[in-house]
N, C-alpha and C positions, 0 to 999 in steps of 0.2 A: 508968962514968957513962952511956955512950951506952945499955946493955942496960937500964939502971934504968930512964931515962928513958920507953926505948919500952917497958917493961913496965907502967910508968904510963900511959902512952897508953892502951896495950889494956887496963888494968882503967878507965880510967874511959869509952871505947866500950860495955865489957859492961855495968857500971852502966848507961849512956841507954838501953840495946835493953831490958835489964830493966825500968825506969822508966818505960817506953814501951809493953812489953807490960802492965805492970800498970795503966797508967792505961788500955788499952783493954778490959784484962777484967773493972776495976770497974764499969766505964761499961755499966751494964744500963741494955737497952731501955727506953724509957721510955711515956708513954702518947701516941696522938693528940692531935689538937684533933675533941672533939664538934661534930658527929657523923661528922667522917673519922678512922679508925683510924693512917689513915696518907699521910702526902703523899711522893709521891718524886720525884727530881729526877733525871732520866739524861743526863750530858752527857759526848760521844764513848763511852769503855767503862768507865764508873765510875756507877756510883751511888748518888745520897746521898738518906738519909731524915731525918725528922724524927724518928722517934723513934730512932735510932741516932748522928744525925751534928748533931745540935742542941747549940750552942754558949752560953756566956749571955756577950755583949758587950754593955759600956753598961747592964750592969742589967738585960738585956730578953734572951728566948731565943730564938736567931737559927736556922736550918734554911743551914749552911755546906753551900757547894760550891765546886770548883778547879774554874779556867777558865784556858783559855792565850790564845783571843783575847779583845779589847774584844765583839765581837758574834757573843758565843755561841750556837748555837740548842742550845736543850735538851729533849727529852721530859716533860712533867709528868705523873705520874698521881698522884691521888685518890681512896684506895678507902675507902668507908664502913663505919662497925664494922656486925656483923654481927647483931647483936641486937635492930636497930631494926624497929618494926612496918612499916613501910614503910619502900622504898627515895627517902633524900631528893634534891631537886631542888639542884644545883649550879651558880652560874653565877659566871664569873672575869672579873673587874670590868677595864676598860685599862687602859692606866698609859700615861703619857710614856717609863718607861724600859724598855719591852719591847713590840714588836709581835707577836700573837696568830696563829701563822701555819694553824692547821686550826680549824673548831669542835671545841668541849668537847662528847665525847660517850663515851657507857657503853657499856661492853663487859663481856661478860660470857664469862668462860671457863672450860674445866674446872674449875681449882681454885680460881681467884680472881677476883673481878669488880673491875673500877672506872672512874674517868672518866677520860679521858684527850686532850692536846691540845699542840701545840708551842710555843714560844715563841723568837724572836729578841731577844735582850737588846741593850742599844746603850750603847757605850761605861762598860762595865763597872770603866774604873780610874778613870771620874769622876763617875761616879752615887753619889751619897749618899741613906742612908734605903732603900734596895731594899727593897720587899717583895710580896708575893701578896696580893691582897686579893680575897677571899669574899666570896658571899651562898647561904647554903642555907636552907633549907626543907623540915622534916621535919613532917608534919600541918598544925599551925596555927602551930607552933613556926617564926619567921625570926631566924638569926641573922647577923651579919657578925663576918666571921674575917679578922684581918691574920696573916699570916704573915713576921714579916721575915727576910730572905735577908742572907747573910754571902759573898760570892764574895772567896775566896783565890786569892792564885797566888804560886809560887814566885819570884823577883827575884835573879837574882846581877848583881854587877856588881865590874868592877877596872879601878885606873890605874894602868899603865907609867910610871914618874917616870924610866926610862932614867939615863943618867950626866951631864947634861946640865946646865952650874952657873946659877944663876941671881945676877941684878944685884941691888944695892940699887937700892929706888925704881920697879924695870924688873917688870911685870907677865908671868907666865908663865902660859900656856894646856896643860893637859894635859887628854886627850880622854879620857871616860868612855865604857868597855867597857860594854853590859850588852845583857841578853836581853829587855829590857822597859823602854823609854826611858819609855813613857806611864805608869809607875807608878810612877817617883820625885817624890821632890817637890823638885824643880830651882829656887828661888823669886828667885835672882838680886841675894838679900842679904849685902852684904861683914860677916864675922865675922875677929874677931881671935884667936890663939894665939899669945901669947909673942910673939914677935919675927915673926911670920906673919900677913900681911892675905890670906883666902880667900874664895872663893865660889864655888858650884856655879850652872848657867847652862842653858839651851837653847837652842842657835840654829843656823838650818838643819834639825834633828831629829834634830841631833848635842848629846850632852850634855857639857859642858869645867866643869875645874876650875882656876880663875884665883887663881894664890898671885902675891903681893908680899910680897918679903922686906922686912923693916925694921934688919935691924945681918947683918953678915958673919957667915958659922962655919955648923957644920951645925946642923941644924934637923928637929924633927920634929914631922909632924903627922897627929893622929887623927881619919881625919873617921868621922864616923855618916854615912850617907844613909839617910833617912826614907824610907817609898811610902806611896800613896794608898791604896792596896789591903791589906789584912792578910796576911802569911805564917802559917803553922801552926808554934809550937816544936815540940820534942820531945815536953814535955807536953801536946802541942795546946792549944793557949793564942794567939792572937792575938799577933802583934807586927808593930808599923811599923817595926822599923831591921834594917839586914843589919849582917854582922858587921862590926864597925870594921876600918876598911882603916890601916895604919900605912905612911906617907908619911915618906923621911929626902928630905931636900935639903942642897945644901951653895951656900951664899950668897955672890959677893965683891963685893969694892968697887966702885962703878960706874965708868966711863973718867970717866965725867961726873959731877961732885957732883948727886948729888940734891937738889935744897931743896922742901918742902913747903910748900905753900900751906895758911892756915887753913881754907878756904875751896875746896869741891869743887865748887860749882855758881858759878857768874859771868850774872850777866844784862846785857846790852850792850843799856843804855837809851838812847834815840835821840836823846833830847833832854840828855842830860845831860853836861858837858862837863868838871867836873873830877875826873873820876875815881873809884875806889871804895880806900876804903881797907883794905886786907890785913895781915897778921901773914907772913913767909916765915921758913923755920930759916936760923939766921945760919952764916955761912962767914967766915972771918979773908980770903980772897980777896974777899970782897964787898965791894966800896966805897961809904962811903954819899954823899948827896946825888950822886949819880949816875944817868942814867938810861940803863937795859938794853932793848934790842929781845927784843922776843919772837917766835921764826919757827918753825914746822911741817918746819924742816928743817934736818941736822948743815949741809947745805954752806950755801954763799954764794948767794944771791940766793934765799931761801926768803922765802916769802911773808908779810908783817909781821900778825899776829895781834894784838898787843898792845906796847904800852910799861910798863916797869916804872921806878918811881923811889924809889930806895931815902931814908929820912928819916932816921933815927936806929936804935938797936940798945934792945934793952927788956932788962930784968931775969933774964925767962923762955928767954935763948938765941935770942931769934927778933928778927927787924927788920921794923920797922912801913914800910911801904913804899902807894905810890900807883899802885896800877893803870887804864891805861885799855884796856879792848879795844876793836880797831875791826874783827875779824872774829869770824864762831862758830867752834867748836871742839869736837871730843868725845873725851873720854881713847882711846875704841876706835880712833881713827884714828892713833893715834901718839902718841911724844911731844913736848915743846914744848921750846925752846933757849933758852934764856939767854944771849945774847949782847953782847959788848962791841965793837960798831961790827959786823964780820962774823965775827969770834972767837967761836966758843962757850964759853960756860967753864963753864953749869950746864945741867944739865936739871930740867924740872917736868912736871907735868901737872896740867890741869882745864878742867871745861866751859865753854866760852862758850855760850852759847845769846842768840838775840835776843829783847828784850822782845815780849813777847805783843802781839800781835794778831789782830783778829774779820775775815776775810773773807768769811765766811758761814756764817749760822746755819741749821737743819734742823728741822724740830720731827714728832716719830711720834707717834701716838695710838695708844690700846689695839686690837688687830685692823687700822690700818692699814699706811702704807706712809710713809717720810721724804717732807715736803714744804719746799719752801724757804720756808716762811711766816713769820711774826712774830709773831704776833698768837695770844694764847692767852686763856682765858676761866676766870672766878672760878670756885673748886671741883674744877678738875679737873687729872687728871696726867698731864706729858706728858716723852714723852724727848727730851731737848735735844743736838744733836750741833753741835760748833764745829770750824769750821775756819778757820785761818790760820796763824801761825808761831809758835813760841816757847811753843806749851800746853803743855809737860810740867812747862814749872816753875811755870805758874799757879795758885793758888788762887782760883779764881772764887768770887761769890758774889754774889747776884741779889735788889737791894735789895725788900723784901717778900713774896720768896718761900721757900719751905724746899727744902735739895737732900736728897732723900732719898737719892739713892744715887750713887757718883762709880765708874764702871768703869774700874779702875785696865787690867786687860787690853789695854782699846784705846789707851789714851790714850799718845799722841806727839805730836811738836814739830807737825806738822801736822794733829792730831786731838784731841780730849776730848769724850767723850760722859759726860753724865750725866742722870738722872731728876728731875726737877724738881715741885712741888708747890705751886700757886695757891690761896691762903687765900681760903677763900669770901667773907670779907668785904674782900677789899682793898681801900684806899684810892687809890691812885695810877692811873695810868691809863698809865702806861707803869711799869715793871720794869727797873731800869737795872743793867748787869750791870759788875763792878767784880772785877779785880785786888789783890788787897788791897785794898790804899786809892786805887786809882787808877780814875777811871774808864773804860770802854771807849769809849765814844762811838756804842756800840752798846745795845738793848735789846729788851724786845718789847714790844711795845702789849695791854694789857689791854681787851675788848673784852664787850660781856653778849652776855647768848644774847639769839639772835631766833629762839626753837623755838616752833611754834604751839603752844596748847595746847586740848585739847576745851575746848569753849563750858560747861563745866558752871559756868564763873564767872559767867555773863550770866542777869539774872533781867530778868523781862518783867511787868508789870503793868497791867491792862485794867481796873481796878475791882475786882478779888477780891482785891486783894493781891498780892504777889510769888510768881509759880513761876520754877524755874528752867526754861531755854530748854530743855534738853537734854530734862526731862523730858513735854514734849507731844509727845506722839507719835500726835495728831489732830484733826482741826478745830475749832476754839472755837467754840459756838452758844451766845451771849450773847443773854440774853432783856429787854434793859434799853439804853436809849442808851448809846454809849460814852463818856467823858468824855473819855477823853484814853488813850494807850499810853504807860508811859514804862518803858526798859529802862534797868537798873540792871547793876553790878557789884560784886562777891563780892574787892574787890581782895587781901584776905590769903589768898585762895584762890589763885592764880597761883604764887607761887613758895612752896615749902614744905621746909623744910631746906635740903638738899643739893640737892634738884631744882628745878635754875631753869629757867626759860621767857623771863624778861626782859619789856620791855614788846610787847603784845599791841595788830597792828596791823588793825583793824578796818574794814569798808564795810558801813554800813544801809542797803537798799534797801526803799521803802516805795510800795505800790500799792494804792492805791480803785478798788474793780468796784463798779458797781451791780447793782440785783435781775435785771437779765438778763447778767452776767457782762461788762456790760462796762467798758471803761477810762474810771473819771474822773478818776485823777491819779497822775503819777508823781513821784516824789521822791526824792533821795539825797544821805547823809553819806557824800562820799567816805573820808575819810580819819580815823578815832576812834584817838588811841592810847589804852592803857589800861595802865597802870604797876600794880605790886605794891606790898602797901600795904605798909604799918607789918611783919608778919610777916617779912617777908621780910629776910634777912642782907645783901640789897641792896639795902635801901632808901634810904639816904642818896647811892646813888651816881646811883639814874634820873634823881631831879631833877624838880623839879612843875612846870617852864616848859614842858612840852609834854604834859605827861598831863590826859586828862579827869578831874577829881575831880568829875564831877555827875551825876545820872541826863538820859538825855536824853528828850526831850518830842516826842511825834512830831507832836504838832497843832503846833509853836513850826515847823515844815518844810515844815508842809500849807498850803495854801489852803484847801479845803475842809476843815472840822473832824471829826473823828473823831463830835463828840456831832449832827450835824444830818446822819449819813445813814441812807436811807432803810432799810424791814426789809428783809433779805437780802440787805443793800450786805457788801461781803467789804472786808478788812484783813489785806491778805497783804505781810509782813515777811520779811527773809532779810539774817541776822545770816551775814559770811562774813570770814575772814581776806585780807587781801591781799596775794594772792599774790606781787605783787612786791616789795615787804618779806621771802622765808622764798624758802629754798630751794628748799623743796617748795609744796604747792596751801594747804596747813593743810585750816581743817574749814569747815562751811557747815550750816548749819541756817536753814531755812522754818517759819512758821504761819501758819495762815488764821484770822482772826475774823470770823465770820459773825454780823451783827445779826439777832437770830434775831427772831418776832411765834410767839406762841402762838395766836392765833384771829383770825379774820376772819370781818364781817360782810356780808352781801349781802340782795337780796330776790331772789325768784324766785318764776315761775309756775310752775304745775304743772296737772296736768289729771289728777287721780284716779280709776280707775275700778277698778270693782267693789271700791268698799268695804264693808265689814261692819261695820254700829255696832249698838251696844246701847245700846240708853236705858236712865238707871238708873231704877232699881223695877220695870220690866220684866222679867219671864223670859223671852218668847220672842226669840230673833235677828230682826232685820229681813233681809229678802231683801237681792240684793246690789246697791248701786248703782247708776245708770248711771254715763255720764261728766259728773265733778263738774267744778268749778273751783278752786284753790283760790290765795292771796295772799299768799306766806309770807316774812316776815325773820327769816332763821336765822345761827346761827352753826357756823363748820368751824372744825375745832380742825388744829391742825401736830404732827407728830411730834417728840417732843423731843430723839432721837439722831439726826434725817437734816435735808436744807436741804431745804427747802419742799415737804417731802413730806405733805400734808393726809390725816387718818384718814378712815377711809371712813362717816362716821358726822357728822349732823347736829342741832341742837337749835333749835326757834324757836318762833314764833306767827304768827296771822294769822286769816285771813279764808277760810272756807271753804263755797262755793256746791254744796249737795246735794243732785245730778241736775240740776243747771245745765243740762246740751248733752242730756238725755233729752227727745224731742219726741214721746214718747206722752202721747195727750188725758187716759188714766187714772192718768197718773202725779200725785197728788195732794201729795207728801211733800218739793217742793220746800223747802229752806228755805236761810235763812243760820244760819251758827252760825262763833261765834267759840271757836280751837283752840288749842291746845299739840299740838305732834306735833317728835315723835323719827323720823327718816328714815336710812336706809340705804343703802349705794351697791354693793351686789355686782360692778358690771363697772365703778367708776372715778368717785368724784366731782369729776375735773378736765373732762369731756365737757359737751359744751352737750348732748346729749339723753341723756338715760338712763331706767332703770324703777326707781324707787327703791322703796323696801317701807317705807310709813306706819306707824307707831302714836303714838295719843296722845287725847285725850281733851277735850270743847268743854262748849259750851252752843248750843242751836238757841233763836233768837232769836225766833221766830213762836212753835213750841211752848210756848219757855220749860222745855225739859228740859237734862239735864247728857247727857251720853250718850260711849261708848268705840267706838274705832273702830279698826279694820288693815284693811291692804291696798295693793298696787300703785299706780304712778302713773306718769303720761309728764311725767318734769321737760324745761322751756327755763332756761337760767342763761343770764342775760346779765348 
């Protein structure tokens, strides 16, 4: 029997080597990813490629590699097929789960070219999703290439169960051997087998396997242990369980009855004083209407945990019984006594824990750091961390908000952290955070944003109608009295969606210059708020007892009215957030309205000489003037883009005396004549003297002719 046996052994050995060679001489090469021929991976003295070592897991073709530690470094290289009109441009995108440790660069050698560059992988047995992520560029041609990664490793592991018996009711730890603790999956959940309550554990960064028996005799159990990481079968195939480990025990009675409580968790609420009622397995020693001490220890004077009062016996084998505990309790620390005055006569086990409370709450925002604040704001998500006593057995939940995610990892008796989630529209103004059904007496205050927002909501209007603020971006020369300035806002423009601003805390400062720049009046709204209108998802909560709903009126502030000043009086405005209201400065916007005058009249003398007139009907030129006189009211015109900048160019009539100041006896051609003349200013028509250049055209009064004339003159303006 024994020779047969092992001759079966060894034919089914040769079988897997065969099974094994032919699965790896099926497995022809396969093709790159365009346009790399081939991706390779070199980690310690092995190397794996993709078209040789590419696995299909999850439906999707993975590029597998073995790894012995968590933060592997590996050699990548990348060589492009060979056919391509150019060599394409490759760059290897970061990830979270691997740091880049050379640049990616091309090498080119005897027989083979390609890219090449290292990488540090991190924590290898807890990374999910691993993969390479491209971007190449071959001509005009960009494409992106994921390549996902498959990292194996080998996992053995075994438990020594020694000769060692075990109790009813009595919990036994046996300690898991293995070569790779971080790639089991150890999760800390009690499962049952037949007359066998198990679970596998982590603690310390020792892994234990925890049996309670449930009836005497031997017993045997099969555990699987799972990894996080994949192993290779024979047929290279992916598998998460190592081979079943078969586990014999042998069970006896305990010294001490064991009696089970329905009931594994116990919460020891502070106010509550008669008890909690329990189901316990019945014993023919148990006496009912009696009540049992419960102590943390076999001898006498152990510390009272609890009272038990047994009521009656039920149907189902068990006795309905009244518990009160007055201390906490954790199965790990031992077991609990059943005791009759100082006699022990059962054993039990289970949790006490004390009813939950808030000592202090933590609130983190995305990119910051844990603050002890309270106070969170509509729309947005923040992580909530609680500490006081008794959180493991809490079920929180935080009236009007949603918890989007509860970290079971952290959370203990003095800890619960979870992600939490502020509905853009809430109604309440505090968030009251509740126990089940109990409240905490804790919560957090809901609060709006006070974030400045650019002034593009503030429109301004002078008489042309509404512009917005933001878009003047230079000085207003209005050619018309002013009536009045009133600025308005754009209230559905302020909050939009998701993105709030809240209400918007405003100071108008408002200043009259007259035409020589200076101060005729100062004025100021210190304090304007300006709420979001109707659009907004918080609108019912700002409240219209303190928000401006009007446009405001800048003369309704003035003494002096905007429509009685004089031309080129300024109305300079500065619309600014107030800063002590906002964290920061917010924004500030200035405009100047300049009462602009398009022309202006004066008289002026002039003394013309050497003019040249032509009488009409006349051909020939008359000689050239002496020095005339002449009486002129003209008009200067203003530039229409600058403040009281006059064009160099004049228009009028008048009165003009020809050879007036000439005191030769033969000078006979005095005369008056009345003129239209257009005048020019080549060095500046703001000067009291200048030489201005005539033309324009009259009548000579004594003559009685029409006649044309140019020429020079010495202007006085006064």
């Amino acid at each position: 029997m024994k020779s047969a046996s092992t001759l079966l052994g060894i034919t089914l050995a040769l079988l897997c080597a065969l099974l094994t060679l032919s699965g790896k001489s099926q497995r022809a090469p396969g093709r790159g990813i365009a346009p790399l021929s081939e991706i390779e991976l070199r980690v310690d003295t092995l190397s794996f490629r993709y078209t040789a070592d590419r696995i299909t897991f999850r439906g999707e073709r993975h590029l597998a590699f073995k790894y012995e530690n968590d933060e592997t470094t590996a050699e990548l290289r990348l060589r492009p097929q060979k056919n391509l009109p150019a060599r394409p441009e490759v760059t290897l995108l970061p990830s979270a789960d691997y740091d880049i440790l050379d640049t990616l660069v091309y090498i080119e050698g005897d027989e083979e070219a390609y890219f090449r560059t290292r990488l540090r992988f991190k924590s290898l047995s807890y990374t999910d999703f691993l993969a390479l992520v491209l971007e190449t560029q071959t001509g005009n041609e960009e494409r992106t290439l994921s390549v996902p990664l498959l990292p194996y490793t080998q996992t053995r592991a075994e438990i020594r169960v020694g000769n060692e018996d075990l109790y009813i009711g009595e919990e036994k730890r046996f300690e898991i051997t293995t070569d790779r603790l971080s790639n089991l999956k150890l999760d800390g959940v009690w499962r049952k087998s037949d007359a066998l309550e198990y679970r596998v554990f982590e603690k310390g960064g020792t892994g234990y396997l925890s049996v309670i028996p449930q009836s005497s005799g031997a017993h045997e159990l099969t555990l699987i242990l799972e990894t996080k990481r994949p192993m290779l079968s024979a047929l290279l195939r992916p598998t998460f369980e190592l081979e079943p480990l078969t586990l014999n025990f042998l069970a006896r009675g305990s010294r001490l009855i064991f009696l089970r409580l329905d009931q594994r968790e116990v919460i020891r609420e502070r106010d509550k004083t008669e008890g909690i009622e329990v189901q316990i397995d019945s014993h023919r020693a148990l006496s009912m209407n009696k009540t049992y001490r419960i102590e943390d220890r076999e001898e006498r004077g152990g510390h009272l945990v609890a009272e038990l009062f047994t009521q009656r016996r039920l149907s189902n084998d068990r006795v309905l019984c009244i518990l009160r505990p007055y201390a906490d309790h954790r199965t790990t620390d031992g077991y609990l006594f059943i005791k009759d005055g100082d006699d022990p006569k059962f054993i039990t086990n289970i949790n006490i824990s004390p009813e939950a409370e808030i000592s202090r709450i933590s609130l983190m925002r995305k990119g910051g750091e844990w603050t002890e604040t309270q106070t969170v704001k509509p729309g947005e998500t923040v992580d909530v961390r609680i500490e006081g006593i008794g959180l493991r057995l809490a079920r929180f939940h935080f009236d009007g908000a949603e918890i989007l995610e509860r970290d079971s990892l952290t959370l203990t008796d003095r800890s619960a952290q979870l992600t939490l989630r502020i509905p853009v529209d809430i109604k309440q103004r505090k968030i009251e955070i509740y126990n089940r059904e109990k409240k905490m007496g804790q919560g957090l205050s809901v609060t709006e944003y006070r974030r400045p927002r650019e002034l593009d909501f503030v429109k301004i209007n002078y008489g042309e109608g509404y512009r917005n603020l933001v878009d003047i971006d230079k000085t207003i020369l209005y050619n018309h009295a002013v009536p009045d300035v009133t600025i308005d806002f754009d209230y559905d423009l302020i909050d939009r969606g998701d993105e709030l601003y809240g209400r918007q805390w405003l100071e108008i400062e408002v200043r009259l210059k007259g035409p020589r720049n200076e101060l005729i009046e100062m004025q100021q709204i210190p304090l304007l708020a300006v709420c979001p209108g109707a659009a907004s998802p918080r609108y019912g909560s700002y409240g219209a007892a303190n928000c401006n709903l009007q446009p405001v009126s800048i003369n309704s502030i003035l003494s002096r009215k905007t429509h009685s000043l004089e031309a080129w009086s300024k109305i300079e405005i500065r619309v600014r957030h107030k800063s002590e209201r906002y964290d920061g400065e917010g924004y500030s916007k200035s405009i100047e309205i300049v009462r602009q005058k398009l022309a202006t009249f004066d008289v002026e003398l002039s003394l013309p000489a050497g003019l040249v007139t032509q009488r009409i009907g006349q051909d020939n030129l008359e000689g050239l003037a002496g020095i005339s006189l002449a009486m002129l009211a003209q008009f200067s015109f203003y530039d229409k883009e600058a403040v009281q900048k006059m064009k160099p160019y004049k228009l009028g009539g008048g009165f003009l005396f020809i050879n007036a100041f000439n005191l030769n006896p033969e000078v006979t051609d005095r005369d008056l004549g009345i003129v239209m003349l257009g005048s020019v200013y080549p060095t500046g028509a703001d000067r009291k003297l200048s030489f201005p250049l005539y033309g324009g055209g009259g009548y000579f009064l004594n003559d009685a002719e029409f006649f044309l004339l140019l020429g020079l003159g010495i202007r006085l303006s006064f």
